[in-house]
PAKE-393013 format. One line per field, with one value per residue (C-alpha): x, y, z; residue in three letters. Coordinates in pm, 1 decimal, decimal comma, padded with zeros to 6 digits. Example, Ala and Ser with C-alpha at 12.3 -4.5 7.8 and 13.67 -1.06 7.14 Angstrom:
2
px	[01230,0:01367,0]
py	[-00450,0:-00106,0]
pz	[00780,0:00714,0]
aa	[ala:ser]
//
This chain:
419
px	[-05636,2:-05580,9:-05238,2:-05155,4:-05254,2:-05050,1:-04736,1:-04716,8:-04818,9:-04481,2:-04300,3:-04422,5:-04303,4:-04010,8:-03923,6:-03991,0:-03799,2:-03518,6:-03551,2:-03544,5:-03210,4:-03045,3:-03106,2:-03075,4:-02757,8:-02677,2:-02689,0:-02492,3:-02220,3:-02250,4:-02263,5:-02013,9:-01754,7:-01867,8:-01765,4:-01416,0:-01350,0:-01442,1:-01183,1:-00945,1:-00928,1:-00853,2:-00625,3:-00781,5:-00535,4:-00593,3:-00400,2:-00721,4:-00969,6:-00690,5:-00622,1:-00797,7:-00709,9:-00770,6:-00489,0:-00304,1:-00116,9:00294,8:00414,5:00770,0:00710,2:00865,9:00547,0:00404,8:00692,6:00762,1:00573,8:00199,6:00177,1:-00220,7:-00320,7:-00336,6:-00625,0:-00523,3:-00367,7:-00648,3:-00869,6:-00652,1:-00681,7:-01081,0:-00996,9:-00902,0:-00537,7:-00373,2:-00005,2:00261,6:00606,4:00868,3:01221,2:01562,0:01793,9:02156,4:02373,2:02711,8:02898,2:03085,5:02893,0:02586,8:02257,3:02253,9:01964,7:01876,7:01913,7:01729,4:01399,8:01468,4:01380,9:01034,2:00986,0:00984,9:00770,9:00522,1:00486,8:00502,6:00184,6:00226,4:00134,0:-00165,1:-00336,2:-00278,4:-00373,4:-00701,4:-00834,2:-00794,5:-01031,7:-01235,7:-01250,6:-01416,3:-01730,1:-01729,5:-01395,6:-01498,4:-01799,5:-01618,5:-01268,9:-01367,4:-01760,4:-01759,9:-01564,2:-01783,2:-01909,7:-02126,3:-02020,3:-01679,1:-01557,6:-01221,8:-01111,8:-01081,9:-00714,8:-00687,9:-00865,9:-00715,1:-00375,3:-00530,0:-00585,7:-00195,2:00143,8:00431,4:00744,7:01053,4:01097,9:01375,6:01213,4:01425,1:01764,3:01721,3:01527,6:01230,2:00957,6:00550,6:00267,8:-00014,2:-00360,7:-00674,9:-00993,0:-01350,7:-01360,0:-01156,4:-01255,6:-01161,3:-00834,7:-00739,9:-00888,3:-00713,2:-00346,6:-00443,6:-00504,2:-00153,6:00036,0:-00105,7:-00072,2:00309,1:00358,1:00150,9:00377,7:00701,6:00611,1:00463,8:00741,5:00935,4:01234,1:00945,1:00782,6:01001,6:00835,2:01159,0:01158,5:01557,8:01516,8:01202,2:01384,8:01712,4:01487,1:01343,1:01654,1:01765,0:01472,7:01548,3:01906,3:01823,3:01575,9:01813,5:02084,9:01829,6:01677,1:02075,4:02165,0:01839,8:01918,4:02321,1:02221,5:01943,1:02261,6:02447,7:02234,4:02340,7:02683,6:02798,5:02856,1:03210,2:03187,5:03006,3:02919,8:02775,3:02543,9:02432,4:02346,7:02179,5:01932,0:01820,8:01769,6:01533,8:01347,2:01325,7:01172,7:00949,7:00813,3:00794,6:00559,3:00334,2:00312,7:00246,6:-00040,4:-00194,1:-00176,3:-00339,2:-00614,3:-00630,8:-00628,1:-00885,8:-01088,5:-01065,3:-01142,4:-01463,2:-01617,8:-01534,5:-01584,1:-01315,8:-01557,7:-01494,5:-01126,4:-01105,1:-01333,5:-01093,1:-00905,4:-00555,1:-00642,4:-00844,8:-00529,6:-00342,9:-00337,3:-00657,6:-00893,6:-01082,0:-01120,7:-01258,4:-01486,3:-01647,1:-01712,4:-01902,4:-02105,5:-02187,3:-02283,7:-02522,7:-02656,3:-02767,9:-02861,0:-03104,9:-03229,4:-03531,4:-03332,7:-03284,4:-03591,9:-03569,0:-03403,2:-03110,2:-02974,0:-02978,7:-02802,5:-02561,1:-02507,7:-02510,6:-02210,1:-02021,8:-02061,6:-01943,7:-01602,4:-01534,7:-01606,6:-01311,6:-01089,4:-01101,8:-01016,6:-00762,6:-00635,4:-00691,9:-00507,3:-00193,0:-00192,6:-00190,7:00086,6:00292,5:00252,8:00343,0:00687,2:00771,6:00730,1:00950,0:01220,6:01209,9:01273,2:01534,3:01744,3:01691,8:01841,1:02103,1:02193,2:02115,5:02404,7:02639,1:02598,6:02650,6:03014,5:03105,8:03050,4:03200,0:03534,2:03457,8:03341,9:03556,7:03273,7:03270,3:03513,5:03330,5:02964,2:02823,1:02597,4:02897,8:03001,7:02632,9:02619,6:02929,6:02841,6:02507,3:02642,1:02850,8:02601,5:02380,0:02710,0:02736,4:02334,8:02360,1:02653,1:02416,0:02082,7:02269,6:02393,7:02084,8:01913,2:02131,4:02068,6:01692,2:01686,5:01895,6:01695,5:01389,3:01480,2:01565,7:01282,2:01017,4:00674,6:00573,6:00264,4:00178,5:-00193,6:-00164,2:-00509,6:-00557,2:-00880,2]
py	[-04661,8:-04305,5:-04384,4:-04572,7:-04303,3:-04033,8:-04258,9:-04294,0:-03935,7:-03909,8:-04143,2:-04024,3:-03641,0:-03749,5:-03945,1:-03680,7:-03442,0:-03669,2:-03707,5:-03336,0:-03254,9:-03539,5:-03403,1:-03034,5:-03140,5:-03349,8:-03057,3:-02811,1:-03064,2:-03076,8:-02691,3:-02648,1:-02909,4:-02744,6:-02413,2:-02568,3:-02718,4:-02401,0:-02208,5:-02494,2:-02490,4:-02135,8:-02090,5:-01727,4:-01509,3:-01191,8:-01016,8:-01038,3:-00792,5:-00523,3:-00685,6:-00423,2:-00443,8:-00097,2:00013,7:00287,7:00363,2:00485,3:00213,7:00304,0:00174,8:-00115,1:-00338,6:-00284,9:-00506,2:-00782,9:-01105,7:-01157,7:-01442,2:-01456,5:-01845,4:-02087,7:-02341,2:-02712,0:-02968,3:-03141,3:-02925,7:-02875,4:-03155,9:-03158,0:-02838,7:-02754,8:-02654,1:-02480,4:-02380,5:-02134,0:-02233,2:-01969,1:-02047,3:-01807,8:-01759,3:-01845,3:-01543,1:-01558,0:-01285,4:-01409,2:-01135,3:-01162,0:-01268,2:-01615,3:-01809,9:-01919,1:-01541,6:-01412,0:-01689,9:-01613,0:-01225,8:-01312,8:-01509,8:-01248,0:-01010,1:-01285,2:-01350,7:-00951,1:-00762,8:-00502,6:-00830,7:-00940,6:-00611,4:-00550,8:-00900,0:-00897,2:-00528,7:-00732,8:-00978,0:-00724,3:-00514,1:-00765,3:-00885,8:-01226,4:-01309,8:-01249,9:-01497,0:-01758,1:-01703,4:-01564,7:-01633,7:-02015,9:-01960,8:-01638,5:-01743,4:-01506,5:-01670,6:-01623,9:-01291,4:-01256,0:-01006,7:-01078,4:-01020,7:-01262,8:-01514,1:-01446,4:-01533,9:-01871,8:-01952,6:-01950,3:-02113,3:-02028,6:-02371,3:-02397,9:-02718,8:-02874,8:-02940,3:-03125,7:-03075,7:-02669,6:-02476,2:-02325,4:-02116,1:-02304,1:-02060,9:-02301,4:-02138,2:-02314,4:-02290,2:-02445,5:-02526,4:-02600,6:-02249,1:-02060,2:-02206,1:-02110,0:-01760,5:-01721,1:-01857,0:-01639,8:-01337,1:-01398,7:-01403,7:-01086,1:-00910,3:-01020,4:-00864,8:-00543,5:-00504,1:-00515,5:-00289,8:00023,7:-00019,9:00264,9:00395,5:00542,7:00236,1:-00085,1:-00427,4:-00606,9:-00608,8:-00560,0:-00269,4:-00136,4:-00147,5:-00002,1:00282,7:00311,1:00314,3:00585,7:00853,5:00780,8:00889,8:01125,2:01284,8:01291,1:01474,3:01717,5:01782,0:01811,4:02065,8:02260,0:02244,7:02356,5:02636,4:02773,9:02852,0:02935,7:03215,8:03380,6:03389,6:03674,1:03636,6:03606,9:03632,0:03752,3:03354,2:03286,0:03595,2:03532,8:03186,0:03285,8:03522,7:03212,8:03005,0:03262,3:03320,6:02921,3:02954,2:03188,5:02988,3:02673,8:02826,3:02977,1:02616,7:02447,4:02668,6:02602,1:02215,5:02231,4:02437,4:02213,7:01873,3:02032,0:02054,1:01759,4:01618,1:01782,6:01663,9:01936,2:01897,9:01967,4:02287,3:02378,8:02329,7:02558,7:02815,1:02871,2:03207,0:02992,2:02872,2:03120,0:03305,9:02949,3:02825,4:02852,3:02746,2:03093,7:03067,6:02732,6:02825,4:03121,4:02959,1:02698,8:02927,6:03075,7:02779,2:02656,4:03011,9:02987,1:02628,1:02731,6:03042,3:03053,4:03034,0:02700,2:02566,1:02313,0:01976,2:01993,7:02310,0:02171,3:01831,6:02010,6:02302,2:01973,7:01830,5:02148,5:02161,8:01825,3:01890,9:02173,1:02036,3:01776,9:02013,3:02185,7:01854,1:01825,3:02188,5:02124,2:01852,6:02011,7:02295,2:02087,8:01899,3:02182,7:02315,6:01999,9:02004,2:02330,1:02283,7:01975,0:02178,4:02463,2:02178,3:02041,8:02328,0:02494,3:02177,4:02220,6:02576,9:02469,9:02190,1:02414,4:02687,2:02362,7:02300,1:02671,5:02653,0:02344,3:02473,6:02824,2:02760,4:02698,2:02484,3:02278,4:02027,8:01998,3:02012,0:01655,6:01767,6:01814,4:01512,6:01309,5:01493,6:01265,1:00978,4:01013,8:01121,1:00837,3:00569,4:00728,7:00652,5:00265,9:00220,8:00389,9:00168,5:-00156,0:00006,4:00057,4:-00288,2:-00448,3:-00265,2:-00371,9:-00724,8:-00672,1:-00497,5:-00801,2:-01013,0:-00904,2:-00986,3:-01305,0:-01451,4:-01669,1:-01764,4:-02129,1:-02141,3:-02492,7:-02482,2:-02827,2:-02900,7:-03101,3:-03212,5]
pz	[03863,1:03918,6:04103,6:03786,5:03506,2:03715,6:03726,1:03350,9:03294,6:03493,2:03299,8:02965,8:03036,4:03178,0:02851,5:02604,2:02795,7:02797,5:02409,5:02369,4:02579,4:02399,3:02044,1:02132,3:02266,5:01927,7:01762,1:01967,4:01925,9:01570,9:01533,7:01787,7:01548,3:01241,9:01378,5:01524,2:01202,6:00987,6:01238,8:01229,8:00863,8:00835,8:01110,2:01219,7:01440,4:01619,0:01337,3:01113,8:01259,2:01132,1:00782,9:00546,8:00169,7:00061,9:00343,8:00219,9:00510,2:00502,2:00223,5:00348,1:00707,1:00804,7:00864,0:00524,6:00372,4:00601,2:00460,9:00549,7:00838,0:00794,7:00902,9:00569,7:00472,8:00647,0:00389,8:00455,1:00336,3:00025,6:-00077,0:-00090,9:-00366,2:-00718,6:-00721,7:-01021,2:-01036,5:-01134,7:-01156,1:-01126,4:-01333,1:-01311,0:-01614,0:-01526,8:-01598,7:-01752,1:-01512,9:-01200,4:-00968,2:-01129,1:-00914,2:-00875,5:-00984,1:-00644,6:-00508,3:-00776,8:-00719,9:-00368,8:-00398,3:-00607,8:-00348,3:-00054,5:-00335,6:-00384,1:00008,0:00093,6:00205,6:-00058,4:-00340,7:-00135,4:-00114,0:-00454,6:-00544,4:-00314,6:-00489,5:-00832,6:-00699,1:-00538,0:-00844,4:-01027,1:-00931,5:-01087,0:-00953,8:-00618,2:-00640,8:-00752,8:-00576,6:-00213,9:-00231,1:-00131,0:00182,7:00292,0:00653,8:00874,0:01215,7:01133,9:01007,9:00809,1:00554,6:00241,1:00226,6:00512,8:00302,3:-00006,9:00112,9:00281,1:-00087,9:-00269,7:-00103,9:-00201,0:-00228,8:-00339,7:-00568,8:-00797,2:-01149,0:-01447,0:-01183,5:-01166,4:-00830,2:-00921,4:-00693,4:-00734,8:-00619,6:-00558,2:-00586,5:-00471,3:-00533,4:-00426,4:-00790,8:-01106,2:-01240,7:-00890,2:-00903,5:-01235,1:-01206,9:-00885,0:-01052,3:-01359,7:-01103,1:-00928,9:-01237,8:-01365,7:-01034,0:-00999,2:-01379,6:-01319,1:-00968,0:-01149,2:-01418,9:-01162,3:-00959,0:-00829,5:-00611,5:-00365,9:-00335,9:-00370,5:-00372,7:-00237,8:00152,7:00206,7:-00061,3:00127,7:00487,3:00339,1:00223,7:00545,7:00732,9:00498,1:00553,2:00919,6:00882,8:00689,0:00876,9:01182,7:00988,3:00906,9:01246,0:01365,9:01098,0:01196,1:01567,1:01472,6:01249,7:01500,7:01709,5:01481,5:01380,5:01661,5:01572,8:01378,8:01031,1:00862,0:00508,5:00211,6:00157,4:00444,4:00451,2:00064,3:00210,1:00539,3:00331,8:00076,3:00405,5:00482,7:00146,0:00123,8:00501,1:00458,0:00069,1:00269,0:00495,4:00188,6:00061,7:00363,7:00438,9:00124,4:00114,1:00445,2:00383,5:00046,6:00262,8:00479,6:00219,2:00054,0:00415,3:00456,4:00099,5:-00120,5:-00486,6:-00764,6:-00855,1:-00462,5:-00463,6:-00787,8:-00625,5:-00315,2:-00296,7:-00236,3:-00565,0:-00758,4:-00907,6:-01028,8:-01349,0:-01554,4:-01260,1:-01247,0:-01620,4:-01602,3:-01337,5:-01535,6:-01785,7:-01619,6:-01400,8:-01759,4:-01904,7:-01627,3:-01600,6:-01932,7:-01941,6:-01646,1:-01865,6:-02076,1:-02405,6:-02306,7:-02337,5:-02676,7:-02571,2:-02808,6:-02704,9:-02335,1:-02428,4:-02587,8:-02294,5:-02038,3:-02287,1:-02280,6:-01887,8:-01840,9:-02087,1:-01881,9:-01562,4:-01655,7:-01840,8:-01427,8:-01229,7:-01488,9:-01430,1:-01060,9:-01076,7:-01252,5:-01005,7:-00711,1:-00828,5:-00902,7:-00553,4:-00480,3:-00664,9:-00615,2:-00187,6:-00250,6:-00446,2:-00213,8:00102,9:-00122,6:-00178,2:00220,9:00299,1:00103,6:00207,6:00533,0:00451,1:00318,4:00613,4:00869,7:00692,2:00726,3:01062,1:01143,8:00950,1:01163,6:01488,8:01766,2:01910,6:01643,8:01792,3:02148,8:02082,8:02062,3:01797,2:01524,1:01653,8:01621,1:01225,7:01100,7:01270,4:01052,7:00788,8:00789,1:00843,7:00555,6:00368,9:00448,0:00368,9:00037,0:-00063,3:00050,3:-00108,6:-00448,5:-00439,1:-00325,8:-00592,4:-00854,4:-00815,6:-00749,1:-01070,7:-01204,8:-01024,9:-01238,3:-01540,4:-01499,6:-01325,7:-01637,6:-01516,8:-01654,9:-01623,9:-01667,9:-01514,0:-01326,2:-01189,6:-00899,4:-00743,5]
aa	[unk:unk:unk:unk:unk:unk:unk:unk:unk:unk:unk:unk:unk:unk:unk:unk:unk:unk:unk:unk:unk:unk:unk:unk:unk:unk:unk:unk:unk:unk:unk:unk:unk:unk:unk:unk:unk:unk:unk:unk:unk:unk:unk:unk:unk:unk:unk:unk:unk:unk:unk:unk:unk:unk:unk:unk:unk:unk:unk:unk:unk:unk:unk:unk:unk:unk:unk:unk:unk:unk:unk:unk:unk:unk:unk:unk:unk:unk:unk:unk:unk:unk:unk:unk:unk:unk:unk:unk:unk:unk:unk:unk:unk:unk:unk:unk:unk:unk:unk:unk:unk:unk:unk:unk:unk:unk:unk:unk:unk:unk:unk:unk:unk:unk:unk:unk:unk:unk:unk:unk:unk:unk:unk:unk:unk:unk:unk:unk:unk:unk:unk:unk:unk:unk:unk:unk:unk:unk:unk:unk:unk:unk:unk:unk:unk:unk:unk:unk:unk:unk:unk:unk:unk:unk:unk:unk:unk:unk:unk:unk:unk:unk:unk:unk:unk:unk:unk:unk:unk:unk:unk:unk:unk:unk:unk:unk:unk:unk:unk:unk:unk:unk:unk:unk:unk:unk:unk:unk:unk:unk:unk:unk:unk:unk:unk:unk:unk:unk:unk:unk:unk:unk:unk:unk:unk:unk:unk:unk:unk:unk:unk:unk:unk:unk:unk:unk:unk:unk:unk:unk:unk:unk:unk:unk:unk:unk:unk:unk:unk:unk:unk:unk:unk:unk:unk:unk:unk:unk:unk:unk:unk:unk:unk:unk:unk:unk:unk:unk:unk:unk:unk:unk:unk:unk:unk:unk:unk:unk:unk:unk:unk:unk:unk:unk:unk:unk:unk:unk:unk:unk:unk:unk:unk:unk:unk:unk:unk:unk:unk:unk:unk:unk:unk:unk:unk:unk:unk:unk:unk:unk:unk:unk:unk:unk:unk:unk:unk:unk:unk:unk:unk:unk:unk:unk:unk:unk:unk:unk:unk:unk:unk:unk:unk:unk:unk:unk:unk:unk:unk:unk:unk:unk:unk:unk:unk:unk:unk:unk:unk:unk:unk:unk:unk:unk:unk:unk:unk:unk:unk:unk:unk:unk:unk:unk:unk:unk:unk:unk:unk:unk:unk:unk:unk:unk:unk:unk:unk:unk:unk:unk:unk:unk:unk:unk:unk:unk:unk:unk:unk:unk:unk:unk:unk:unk:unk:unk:unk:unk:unk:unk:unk:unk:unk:unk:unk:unk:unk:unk:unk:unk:unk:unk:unk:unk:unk:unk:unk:unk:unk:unk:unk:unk:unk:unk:unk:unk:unk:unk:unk:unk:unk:unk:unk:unk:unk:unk:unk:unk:unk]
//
C-alpha cells in the first residue's frame, strides 16, 4: 500500500512539473515572437542609439544632408493603420532651360527624405504634447528603445506616382489611428512650408546645394591656410614698395583685433558653459564697458536694493518694483544679446578683410618673388583657386534651379484615408 501511495506521489509531481515547463515555455515563445515581430516591424539598425532630434551639430557637414536610412514600418503592418496623404504636383515652365517638372519634384523629394526635415519635423511633434500622444505614443515600447526621430520617419514614405498623365511626389503618413494620420500629414506639410520659408545660403535644405557648400569651405579653407603658410615666409622677405608695407601693417592691426575678439568669445562661451545667467554675462569686465549693459545692470541692482528695503513694505509698491525688475532684466538679455552679436560681426569683418590683405600681399609676391615659380605652394594656391572656380559656377547653377525648383512645387493635399 505504501509502495503504491509513493509511486503516484511520483507520478503526480512528475506531472505537474511537466505542466509547468510546458506553459512557462508557451509563453517565452509567445514573448519571444511578440518581441521579433515588434523588431521586425520596425526594422531597428545600429544607427538608432545615435539618432537624437534636438542634434545641432555642424549643419554644413556632409552627413547632416544625405537622406535618413532609419528602418520603415513593414507593409504589413501598414496596412493594419490609418494612412493619410500628400500629393506633391510641379508647374511646367515655359523657358527651354528652365527646371523640369520631374527635376524640380525630384529636389522636394531629396528635402522631404533629408535629415535636416526629420529633425525639424520630429521637434514639431515633440513640441506639442498632444501630438506626441497620439502620433509617437501608440508605438512607445520599453523593451525596445528607439528615438523618436527614428520612429517618426518609420511613420511617412515618400513615392513617386503618375496622377491624371503628369508625375507627382505622395508622402504617405500613418498613423495608429485616423486622427494620428492626419495630424502627422498635417505636421509634414507645415514643416515642408516653414523649411522653405527659413531657408538660407548658410544652411541649404537641398543635399547637392548643401555638399557644394561644403566642398566650398573646404577649398576655401585650404587657400587660406596656403596664403597664411606663403605670407609667413614671405614676411621675411624685405619689402618693395610703399603698397606692400601699407598692406603688411593692416595684416597686423587685423591680427592683433582678431586676437581681442577671440579672447572674448571664449571667455563668453566659457561662461555660457558653466551656467551663467544673462545678469552674469552683463556683469563680466569683457563686457562691462559695451553697449548699455553697465547701465542696465545699475539699475537693476538699484531696483532690488530697494525692493529688499523697508520702504518696500506695502504690496503694491513691491509688484510694481518686481515689474520694473523684470522689464529691465529683458531690456539686458536684449542688450546682451545685441552686443554679442556685434562682436560677432565685427570678428567676422575683421577675418574677412585680413584675408583679403592677406590675398592681395600673396599676388604681390607671386608677381615679385623669384620663388614664386618653383615653390609647390604657389603652385597648390591656383590649383585651388581654380577648383573654388569650377564649384562656384555648379553652386550658382544648382542654386538657380533649386530656387526655381521652389516655386513650382503645389502641395494637394487631398487627405485620402486608408484603414
Amino acid at each position: 500500500m505504501k509502495t503504491a501511495l509513493s509511486f503516484a506521489f511520483i507520478l503526480i509531481t512528475v506531472l505537474l512539473f511537466w505542466a509547468g515547463m510546458v506553459q512557462t515555455k508557451s509563453k517565452n515563445e509567445k514573448t519571444t515572437q511578440s518581441v521579433r515581430q515588434t523588431s521586425s516591424s520596425l526594422n531597428l539598425g545600429n544607427d538608432n542609439k545615435h539618432s537624437k532630434s534636438s542634434s545641432k551639430g555642424d549643419i554644413m557637414a556632409k552627413r547632416n544632408f544625405e537622406p535618413d536610412k532609419t528602418g520603415t514600418l513593414t507593409p504589413l503592418l501598414r496596412r493594419e493603420m490609418s494612412t493619410a496623404k500628400l500629393l506633391y504636383r510641379a508647374k511646367k515652365t515655359l523657358g527651354k532651360k528652365g527646371v523640369t517638372p520631374r527635376e524640380a519634384l525630384d529636389m522636394h523629394r531629396r528635402v522631404l527624405d533629408g535629415k535636416p526635415f526629420l529633425q525639424h519635423l520630429t521637434q514639431m511633434i515633440e513640441s506639442a504634447a498632444n501630438a506626441k500622444k497620439v502620433i509617437l505614443g501608440p508605438f512607445s515600447n520599453q523593451s525596445i528603445a528607439l528615438e523618436n526621430d527614428a520612429l517618426t520617419r518609420s511613420l511617412f514614405s515618400i513615392a513617386s506616382k503618375d496622377s491624371n498623365g503628369s508625375e507627382t511626389i505622395e508622402v504617405s503618413c500613418h498613423g495608429k489611428t485616423l486622427e494620428a494620420a492626419r495630424l502627422l500629414s498635417q505636421l509634414v506639410s507645415r514643416a515642408h512650408i516653414q523649411m522653405l520659408d527659413k531657408e538660407s545660403a548658410q544652411t541649404p535644405l537641398l543635399p547637392a546645394v548643401a555638399e557644394l557648400v561644403f566642398s566650398l569651405q573646404r577649398k576655401e579653407e585650404d587657400i587660406e591656410e596656403l596664403r597664411r603658410q606663403i605670407q609667413q615666409r614671405q614676411s621675411t622677405e624685405p619689402v618693395a614698395t610703399v603698397e606692400e608695407i601699407s598692406l603688411r601693417a593692416e595684416r597686423d592691426q587685423c591680427e592683433k583685433e582678431l586676437v581681442e575678439h577671440v579672447e572674448v568669445l571664449s571667455v563668453l562661451k566659457e561662461a555660457r558653459e558653466k551656467g551663467a545667467s544673462s545678469e552674469n554675462l552683463a556683469s563680466l569686465s569683457i563686457l562691462s564697458n559695451k553697449g548699455n549693459l553697465a547701465d542696465f545692470s545699475d539699475t537693476i541692482k538699484q531696483l532690488r536694493k530697494f525692493r529688499n528695503s523697508a520702504k518696500a513694505k506695502n504690496k503694491a509698491i513691491r509688484e510694481e518694483l518686481d515689474h520694473q525688475i523684470a522689464q529691465a532684466m529683458q531690456k539686458l538679455e536684449t542688450e546682451l544679446t545685441t552686443v554679442i552679436t556685434s562682436l560677432k560681426e565685427a570678428y567676422s569683418k575683421t577675418s574677412m578683410r585680413r584675408n583679403e590683405v592677406r590675398a592681395r600681399l600673396v599676388t604681390i609676391a607671386k608677381a615679385t618673388s623669384s620663388e614664386s615659380k618653383s615653390d609647390p605652394r604657389f603652385q597648390l594656391l591656383e590649383k585651388r583657386e581654380r577648383e573654388v572656380l569650377g564649384l562656384r559656377e555648379r553652386y550658382e547653377s544648382t542654386l538657380s534651379k533649386w530656387q526655381e525648383a521652389k516655386l513650382l512645387v503645389t502641395l494637394d493635399d487631398r487627405q485620402k484615408e486608408s484603414p
